[in-house]
N, C-alpha and C positions, 0 to 999 in steps of 0.2 A: 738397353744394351750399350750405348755409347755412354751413358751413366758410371756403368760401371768399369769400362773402359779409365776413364778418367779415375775414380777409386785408383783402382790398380795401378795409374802411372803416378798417382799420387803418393800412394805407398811405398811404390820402387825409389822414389824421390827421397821418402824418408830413411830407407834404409840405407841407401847410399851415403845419404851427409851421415847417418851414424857410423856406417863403416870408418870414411873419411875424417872423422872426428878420431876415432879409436887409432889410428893409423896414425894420425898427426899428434897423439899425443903419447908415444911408446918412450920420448925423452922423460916426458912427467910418470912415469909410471917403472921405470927402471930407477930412476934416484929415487931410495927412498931415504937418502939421508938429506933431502932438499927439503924446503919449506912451501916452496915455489909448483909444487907438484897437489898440493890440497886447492887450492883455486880451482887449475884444470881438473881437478877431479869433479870439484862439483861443478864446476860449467857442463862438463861431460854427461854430467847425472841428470843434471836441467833437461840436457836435450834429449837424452834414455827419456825421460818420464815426461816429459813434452810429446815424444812419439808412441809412447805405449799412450797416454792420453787420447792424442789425438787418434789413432789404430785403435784403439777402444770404439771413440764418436764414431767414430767411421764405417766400422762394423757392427756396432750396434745401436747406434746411435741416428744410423741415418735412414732407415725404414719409420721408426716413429718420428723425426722429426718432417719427414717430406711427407708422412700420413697427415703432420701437425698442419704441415701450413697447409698441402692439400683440403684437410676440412676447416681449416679457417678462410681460405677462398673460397670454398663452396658454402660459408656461413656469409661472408662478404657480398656475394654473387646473390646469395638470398635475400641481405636485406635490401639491396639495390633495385632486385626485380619489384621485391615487398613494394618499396618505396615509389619505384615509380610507378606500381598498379593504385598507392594511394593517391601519387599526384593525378592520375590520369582521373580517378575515382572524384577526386578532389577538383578536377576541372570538368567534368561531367555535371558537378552538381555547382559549379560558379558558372557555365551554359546554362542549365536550369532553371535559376537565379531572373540572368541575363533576358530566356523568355519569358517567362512569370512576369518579372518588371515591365516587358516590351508589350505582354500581352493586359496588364493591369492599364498601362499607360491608355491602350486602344480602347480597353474599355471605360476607362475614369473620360474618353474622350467623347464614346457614343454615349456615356449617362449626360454629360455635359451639356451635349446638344441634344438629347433626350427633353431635358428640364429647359433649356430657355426656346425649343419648340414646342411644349407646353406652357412656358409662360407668356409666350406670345398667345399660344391660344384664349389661355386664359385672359391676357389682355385684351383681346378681340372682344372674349365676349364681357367681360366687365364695361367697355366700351359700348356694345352694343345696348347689355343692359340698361347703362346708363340713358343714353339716346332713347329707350322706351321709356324710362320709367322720367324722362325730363316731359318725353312728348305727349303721356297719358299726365303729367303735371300743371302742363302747359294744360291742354282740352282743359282739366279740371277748371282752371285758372279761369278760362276763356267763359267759363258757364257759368263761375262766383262772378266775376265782372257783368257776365249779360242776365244774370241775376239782380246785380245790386243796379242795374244800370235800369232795369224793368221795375225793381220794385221803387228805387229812386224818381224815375216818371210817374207810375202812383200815386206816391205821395206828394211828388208837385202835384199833378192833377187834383189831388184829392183837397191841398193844402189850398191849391186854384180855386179849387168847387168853394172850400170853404168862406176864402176871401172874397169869393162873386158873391155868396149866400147874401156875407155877415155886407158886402158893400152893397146890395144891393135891399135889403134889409134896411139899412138904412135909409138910403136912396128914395127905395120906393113910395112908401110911404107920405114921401114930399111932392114925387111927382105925378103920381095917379091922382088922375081925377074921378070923379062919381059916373061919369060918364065912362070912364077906363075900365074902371069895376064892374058895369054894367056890362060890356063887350066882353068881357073875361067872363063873368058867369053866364055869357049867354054861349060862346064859345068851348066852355066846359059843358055844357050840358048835350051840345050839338055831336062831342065826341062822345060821349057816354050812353047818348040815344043810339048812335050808331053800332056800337058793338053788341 
């Protein structure tokens, strides 16, 4: 309503300076043997067709131009809402992001310590392994040594026996007497009766 208000004083505005135009120019318009009177004529005419112009826009011109920009702001208004449901859309899923990473992070941290509390176990027990299979090494060890230490004494003894045999072998022979030989087989026979 105040809209058209303003129209209409607009209007009255225009027809007024046209009046006042025609009115102030009744000198150029009575000479017409002047030269000076074709200027103000077309100035005159400028502003006639300057206000039929403009009284044209005005009246017809100004329902589709305020329908114009009314739906170009309501086109405006749309992409804006558009856009900020994409940023919103848009930061919803750089949050997402955000936990995904926070949540990859916790977990790259429990597998982390997953594996070197596994590697320590497994340390433990390669450790302990080891400790067996040294200490069943050792025992082994311990029974080739009281092995070769027993069958080593053997063979001295045996090497002994031999060296008494072959010295006394020798020996004997030089210091037995007949009388010796005779005590010996009298001796051997005293065991042999016996059993």
């Amino acid at each position: 309503m105040r809209r058209n208000k303003h129209i209409a004083l607009f209007g009255c505005y225009l027809i007024a300076v046209f009046i006042a135009l025609l009115l102030c120019s009744t000198d150029a318009l009575a000479a017409e043997s002047s030269n000076n009177w074709r200027s103000t004529f077309d100035l005159v005419m400028r502003w006639v067709n300057f206000a039929i112009i403009a009284f044209v826009l005005v009246k017809f011109g100004r329902k589709p131009i305020s329908d114009f920009l009314a739906n170009r702001r309501e086109e405006i208004d749309y992409q804006i809402e558009k856009y900020e449901q994409q940023k919103g859309a848009a930061e919803e899923k750089v949050q997402e992001a955000k936990e995904m990473l926070n949540d990859s992070v916790a977990r790259f941290e429990r597998v982390k310590q997953k594996i070197i509390e596994d590697g320590e176990k497994k340390k433990q027990q390669i450790i302990e392994d080891a400790r067996q299979e040294s200490r069943i090494l050792l025992e082994g060890t311990q029974r080739k040594i009281q092995n070769q230490i027993a069958e080593a004494k053997n063979l001295i003894r045996s090497e002994l026996i031999e060296s008494a045999i072959a010295l006394a072998e020798k020996r004997l022979p030089q210091e037995i007497t007949a009388a010796d030989e005779q005590k010996l087989i009298e001796h051997y026979m005293e065991i042999t009766a016996g059993k």
